[in-house]
N, CA, C and O atoms as a Tinker XYZ file with bonds, in Angstrom:
   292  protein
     1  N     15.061000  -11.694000    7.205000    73     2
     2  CA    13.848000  -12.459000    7.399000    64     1     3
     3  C     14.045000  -13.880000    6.868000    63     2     4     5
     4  O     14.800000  -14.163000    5.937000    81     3
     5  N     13.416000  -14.600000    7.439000    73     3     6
     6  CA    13.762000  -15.989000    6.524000    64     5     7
     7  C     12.740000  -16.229000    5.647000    63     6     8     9
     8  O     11.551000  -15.981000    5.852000    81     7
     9  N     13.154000  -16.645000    4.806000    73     7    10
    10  CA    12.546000  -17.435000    3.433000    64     9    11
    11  C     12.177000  -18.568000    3.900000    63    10    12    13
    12  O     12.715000  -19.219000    4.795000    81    11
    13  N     10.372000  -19.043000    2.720000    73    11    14
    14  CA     9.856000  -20.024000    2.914000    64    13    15
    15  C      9.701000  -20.258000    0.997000    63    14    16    17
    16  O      9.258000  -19.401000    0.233000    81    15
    17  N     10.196000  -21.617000    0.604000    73    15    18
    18  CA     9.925000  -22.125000   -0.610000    64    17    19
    19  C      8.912000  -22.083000   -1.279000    63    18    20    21
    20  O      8.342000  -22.964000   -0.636000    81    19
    21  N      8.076000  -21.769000   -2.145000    73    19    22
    22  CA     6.904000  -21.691000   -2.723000    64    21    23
    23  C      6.642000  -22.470000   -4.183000    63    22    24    25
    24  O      7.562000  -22.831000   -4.917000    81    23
    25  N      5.463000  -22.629000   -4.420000    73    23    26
    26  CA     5.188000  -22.528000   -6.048000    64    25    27
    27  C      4.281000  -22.080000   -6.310000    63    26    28    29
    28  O      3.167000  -22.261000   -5.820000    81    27
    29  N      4.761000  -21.087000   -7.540000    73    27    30
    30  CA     3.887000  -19.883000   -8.214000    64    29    31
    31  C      3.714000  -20.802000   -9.268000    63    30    32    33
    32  O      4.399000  -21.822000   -9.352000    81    31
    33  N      2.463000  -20.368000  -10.422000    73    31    34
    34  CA     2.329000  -20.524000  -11.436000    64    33    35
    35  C      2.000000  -19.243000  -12.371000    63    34    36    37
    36  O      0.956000  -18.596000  -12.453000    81    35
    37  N      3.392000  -19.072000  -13.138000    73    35    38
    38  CA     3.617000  -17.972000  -14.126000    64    37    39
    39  C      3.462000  -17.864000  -15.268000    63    38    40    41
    40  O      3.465000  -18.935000  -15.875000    81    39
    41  N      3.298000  -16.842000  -15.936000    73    39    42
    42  CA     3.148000  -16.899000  -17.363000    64    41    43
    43  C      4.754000  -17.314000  -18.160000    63    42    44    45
    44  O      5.713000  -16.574000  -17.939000    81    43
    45  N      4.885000  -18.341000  -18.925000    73    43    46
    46  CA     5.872000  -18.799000  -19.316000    64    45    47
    47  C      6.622000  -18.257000  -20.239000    63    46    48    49
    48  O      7.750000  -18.748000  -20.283000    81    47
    49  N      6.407000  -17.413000  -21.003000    73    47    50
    50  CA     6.541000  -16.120000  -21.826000    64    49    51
    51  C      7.260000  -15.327000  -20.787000    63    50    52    53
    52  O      8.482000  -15.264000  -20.916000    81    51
    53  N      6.670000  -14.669000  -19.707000    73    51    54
    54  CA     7.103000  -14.088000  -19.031000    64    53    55
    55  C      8.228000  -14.134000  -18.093000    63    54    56    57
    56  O      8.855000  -13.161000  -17.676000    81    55
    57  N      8.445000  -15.539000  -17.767000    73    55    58
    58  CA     9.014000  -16.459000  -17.038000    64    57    59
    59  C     11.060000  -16.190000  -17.937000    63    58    60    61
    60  O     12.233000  -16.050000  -17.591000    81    59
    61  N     10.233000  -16.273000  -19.126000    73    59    62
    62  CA    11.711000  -16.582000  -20.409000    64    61    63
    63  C     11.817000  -14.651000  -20.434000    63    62    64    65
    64  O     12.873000  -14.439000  -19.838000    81    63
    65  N     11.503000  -13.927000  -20.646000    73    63    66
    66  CA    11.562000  -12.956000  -20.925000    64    65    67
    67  C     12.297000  -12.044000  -19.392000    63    66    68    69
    68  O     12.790000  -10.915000  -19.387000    81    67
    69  N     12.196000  -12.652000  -18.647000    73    67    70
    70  CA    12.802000  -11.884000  -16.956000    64    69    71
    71  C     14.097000  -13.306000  -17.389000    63    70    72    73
    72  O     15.035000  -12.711000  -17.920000    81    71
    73  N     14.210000  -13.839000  -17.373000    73    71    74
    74  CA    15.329000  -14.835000  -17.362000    64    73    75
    75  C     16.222000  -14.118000  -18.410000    63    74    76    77
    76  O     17.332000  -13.688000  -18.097000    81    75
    77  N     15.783000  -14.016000  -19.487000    73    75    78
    78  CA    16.514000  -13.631000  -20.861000    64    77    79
    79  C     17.443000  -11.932000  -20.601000    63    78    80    81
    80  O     18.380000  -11.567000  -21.311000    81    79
    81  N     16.982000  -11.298000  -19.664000    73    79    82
    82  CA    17.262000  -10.103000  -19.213000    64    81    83
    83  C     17.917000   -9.981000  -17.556000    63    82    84    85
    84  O     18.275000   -9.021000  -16.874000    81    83
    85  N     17.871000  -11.290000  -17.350000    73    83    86
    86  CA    18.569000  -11.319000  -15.610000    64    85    87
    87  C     17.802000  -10.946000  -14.457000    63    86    88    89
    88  O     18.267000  -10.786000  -13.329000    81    87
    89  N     16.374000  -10.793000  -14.863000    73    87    90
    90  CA    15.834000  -10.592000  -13.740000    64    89    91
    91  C     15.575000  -12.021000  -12.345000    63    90    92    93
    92  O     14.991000  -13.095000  -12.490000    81    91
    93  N     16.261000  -11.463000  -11.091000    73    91    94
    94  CA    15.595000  -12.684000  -10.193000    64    93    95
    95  C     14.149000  -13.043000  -10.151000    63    94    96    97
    96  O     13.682000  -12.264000   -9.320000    81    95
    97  N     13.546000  -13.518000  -10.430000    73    95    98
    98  CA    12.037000  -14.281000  -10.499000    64    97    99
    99  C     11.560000  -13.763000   -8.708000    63    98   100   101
   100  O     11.062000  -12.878000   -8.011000    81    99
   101  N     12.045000  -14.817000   -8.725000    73    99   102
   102  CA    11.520000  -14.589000   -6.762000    64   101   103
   103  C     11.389000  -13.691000   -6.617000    63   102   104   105
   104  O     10.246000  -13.259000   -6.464000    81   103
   105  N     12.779000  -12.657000   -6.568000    73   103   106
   106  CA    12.825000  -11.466000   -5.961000    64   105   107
   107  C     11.852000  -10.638000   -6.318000    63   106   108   109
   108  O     11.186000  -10.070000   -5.452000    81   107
   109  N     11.584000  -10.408000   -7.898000    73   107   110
   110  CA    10.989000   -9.695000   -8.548000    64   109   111
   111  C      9.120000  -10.248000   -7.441000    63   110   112   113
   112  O      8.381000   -9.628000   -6.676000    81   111
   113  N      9.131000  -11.432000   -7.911000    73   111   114
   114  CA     7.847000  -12.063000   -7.315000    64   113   115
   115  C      7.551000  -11.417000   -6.193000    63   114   116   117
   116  O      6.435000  -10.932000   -6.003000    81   115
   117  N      8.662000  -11.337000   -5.218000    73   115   118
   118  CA     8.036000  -10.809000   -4.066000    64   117   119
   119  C      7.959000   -8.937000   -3.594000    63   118   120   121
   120  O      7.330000   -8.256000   -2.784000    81   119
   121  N      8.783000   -8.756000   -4.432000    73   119   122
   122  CA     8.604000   -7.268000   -4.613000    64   121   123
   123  C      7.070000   -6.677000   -5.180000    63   122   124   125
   124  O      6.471000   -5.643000   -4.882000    81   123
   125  N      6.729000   -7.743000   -6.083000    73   123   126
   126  CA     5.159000   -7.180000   -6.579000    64   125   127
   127  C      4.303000   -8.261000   -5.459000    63   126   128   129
   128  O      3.171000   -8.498000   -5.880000    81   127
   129  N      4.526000   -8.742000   -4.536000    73   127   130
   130  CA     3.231000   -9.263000   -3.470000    64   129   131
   131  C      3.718000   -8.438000   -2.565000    63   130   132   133
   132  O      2.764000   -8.333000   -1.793000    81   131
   133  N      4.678000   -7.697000   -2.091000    73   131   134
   134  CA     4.877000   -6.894000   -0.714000    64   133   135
   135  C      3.985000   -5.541000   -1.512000    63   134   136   137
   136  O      3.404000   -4.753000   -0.766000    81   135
   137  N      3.920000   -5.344000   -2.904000    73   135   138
   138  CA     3.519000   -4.037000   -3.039000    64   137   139
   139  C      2.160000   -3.773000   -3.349000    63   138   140   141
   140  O      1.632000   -2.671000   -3.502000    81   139
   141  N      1.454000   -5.335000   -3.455000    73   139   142
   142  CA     0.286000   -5.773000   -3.323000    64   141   143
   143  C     -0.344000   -5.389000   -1.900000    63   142   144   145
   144  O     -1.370000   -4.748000   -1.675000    81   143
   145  N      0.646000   -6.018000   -0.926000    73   143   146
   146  CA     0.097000   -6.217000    0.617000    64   145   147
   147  C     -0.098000   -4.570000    1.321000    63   146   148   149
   148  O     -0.833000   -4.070000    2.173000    81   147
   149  N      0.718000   -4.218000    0.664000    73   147   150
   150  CA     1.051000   -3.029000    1.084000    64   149   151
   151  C     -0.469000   -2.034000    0.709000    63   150   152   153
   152  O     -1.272000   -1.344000    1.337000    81   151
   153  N     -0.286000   -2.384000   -0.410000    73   151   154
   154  CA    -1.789000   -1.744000   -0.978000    64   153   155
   155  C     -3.022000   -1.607000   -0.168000    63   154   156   157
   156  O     -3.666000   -0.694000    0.350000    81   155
   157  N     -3.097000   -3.290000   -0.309000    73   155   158
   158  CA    -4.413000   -3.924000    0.739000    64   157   159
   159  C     -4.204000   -3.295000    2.105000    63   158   160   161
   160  O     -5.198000   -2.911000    2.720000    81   159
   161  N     -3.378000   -3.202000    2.462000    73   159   162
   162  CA    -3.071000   -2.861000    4.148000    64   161   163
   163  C     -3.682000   -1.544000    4.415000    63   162   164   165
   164  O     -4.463000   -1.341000    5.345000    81   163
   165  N     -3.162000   -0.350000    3.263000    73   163   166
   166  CA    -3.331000    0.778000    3.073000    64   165   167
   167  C     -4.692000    1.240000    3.035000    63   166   168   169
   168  O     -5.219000    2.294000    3.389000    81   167
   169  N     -5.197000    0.010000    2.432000    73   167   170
   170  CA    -6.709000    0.368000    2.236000    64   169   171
   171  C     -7.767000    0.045000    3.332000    63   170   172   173
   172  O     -8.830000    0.575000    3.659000    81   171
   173  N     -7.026000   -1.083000    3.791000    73   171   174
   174  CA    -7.662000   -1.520000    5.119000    64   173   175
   175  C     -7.818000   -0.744000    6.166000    63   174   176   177
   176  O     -8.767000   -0.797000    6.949000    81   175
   177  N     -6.793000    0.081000    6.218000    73   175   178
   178  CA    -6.488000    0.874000    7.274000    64   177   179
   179  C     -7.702000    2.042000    6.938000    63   178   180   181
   180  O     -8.640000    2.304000    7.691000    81   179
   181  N     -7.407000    2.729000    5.488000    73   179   182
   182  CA    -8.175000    3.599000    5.117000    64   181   183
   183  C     -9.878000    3.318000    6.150000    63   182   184   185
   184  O    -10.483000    4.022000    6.958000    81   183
   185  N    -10.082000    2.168000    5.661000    73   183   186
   186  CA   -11.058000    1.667000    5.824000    64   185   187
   187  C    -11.866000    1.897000    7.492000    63   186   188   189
   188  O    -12.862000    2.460000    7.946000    81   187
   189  N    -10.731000    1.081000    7.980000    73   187   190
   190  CA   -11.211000    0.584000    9.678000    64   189   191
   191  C    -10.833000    2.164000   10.147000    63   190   192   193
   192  O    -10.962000    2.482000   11.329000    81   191
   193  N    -10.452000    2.938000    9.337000    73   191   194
   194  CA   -10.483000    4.725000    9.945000    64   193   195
   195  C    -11.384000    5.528000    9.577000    63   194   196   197
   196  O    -11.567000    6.603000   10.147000    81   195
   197  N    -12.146000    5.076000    8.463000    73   195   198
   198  CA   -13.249000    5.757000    8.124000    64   197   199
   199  C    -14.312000    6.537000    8.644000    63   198   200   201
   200  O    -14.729000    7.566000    8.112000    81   199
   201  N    -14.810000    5.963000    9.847000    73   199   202
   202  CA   -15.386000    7.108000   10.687000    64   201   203
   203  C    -14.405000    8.201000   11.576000    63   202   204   205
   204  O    -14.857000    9.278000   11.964000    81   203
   205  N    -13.635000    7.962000   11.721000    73   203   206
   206  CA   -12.542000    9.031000   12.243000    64   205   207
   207  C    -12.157000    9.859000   11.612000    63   206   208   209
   208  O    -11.839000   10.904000   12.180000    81   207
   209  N    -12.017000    9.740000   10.117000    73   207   210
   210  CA   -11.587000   10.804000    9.102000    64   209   211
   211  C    -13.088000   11.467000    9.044000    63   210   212   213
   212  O    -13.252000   12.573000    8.531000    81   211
   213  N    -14.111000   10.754000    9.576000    73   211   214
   214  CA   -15.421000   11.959000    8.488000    64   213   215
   215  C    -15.914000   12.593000   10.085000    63   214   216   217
   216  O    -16.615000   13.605000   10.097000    81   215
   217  N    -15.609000   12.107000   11.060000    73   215   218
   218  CA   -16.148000   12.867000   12.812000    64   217   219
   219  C    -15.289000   13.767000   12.488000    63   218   220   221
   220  O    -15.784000   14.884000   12.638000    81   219
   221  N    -13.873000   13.807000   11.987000    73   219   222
   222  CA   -13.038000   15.324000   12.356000    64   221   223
   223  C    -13.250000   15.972000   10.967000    63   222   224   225
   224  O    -13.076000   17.174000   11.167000    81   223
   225  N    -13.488000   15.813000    9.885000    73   223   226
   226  CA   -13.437000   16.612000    8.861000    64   225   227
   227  C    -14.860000   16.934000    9.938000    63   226   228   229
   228  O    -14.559000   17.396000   11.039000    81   227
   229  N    -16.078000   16.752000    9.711000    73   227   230
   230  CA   -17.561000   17.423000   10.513000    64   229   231
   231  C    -17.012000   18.316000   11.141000    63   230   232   233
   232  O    -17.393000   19.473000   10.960000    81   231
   233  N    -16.047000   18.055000   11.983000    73   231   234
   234  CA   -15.534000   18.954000   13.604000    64   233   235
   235  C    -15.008000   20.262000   12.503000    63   234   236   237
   236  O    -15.585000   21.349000   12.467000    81   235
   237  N    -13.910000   19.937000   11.710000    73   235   238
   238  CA   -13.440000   21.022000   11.239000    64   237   239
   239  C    -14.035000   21.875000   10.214000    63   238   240   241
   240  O    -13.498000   22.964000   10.008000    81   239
   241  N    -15.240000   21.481000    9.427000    73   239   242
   242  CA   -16.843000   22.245000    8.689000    64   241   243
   243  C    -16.984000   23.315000    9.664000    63   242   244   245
   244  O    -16.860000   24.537000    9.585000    81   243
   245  N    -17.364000   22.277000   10.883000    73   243   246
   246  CA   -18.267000   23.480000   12.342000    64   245   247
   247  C    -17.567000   24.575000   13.352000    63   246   248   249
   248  O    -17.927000   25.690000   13.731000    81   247
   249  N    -16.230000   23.644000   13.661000    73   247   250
   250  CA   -15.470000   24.536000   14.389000    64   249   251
   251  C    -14.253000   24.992000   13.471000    63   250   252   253
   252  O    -13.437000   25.505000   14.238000    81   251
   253  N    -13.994000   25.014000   12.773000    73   251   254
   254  CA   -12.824000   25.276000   11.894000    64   253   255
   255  C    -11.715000   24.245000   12.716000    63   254   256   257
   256  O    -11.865000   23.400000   13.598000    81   255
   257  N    -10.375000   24.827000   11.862000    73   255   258
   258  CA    -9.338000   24.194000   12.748000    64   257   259
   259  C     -8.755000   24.357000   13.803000    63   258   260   261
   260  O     -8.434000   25.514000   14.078000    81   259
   261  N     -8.383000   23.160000   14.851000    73   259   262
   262  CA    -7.893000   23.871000   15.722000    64   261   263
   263  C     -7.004000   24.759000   15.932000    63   262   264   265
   264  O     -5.978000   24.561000   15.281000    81   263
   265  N     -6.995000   25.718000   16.629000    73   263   266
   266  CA    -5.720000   27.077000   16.657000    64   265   267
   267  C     -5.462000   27.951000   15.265000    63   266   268   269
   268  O     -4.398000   28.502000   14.983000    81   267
   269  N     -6.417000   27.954000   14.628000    73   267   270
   270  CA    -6.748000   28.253000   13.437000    64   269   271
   271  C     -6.286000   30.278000   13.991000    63   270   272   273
   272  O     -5.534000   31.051000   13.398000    81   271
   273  N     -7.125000   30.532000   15.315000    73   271   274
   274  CA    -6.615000   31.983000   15.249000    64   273   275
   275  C     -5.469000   31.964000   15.717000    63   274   276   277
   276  O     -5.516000   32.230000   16.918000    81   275
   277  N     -4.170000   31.727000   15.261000    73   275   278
   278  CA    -3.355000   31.390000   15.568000    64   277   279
   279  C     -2.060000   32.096000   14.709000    63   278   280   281
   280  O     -1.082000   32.801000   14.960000    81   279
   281  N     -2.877000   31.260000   13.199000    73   279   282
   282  CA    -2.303000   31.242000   12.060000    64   281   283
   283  C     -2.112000   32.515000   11.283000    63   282   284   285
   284  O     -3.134000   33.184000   11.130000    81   283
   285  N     -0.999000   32.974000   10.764000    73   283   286
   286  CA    -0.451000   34.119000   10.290000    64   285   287
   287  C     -0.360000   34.205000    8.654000    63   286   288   289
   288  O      0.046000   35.042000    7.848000    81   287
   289  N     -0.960000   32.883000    8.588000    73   287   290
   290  CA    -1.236000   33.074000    6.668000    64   289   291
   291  C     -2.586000   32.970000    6.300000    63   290   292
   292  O     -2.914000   33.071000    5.118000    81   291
């Protein structure tokens, strides 16, 4: 993917303390915003599905599951 240059503003403590131990900054940086986005996305999704998860849980209250006589356990 290509990289675009940025500026963050970090805690400077923190900044010396990932340096002092070899951590890449960036990398690290963007590993905790992809796992941010990821989050948000997750939830979004949750979200914009929300009536779809509660129409089939209803369906499966009333009709059970499908092929349910099926099942051997």
């Amino acid at each position: 993917m290509p990289r675009k240059s940025t500026s963050l503003s970090l805690d400077a403590d923190l900044i010396a303390r990932a340096k002092a131990v070899g951590v890449n900054i960036s990398r690290a940086a963007e590993a905790g915003i992809e796992q941010d986005v990821r989050r948000a996305e997750a939830a979004r999704w949750k979200e914009d599905n929300k009536a779809a998860f509660e129409a089939y849980n209803r369906r499966v209250e009333e009709e059970g599951l499908p092929l349910d006589k099926y099942r051997q356990w």
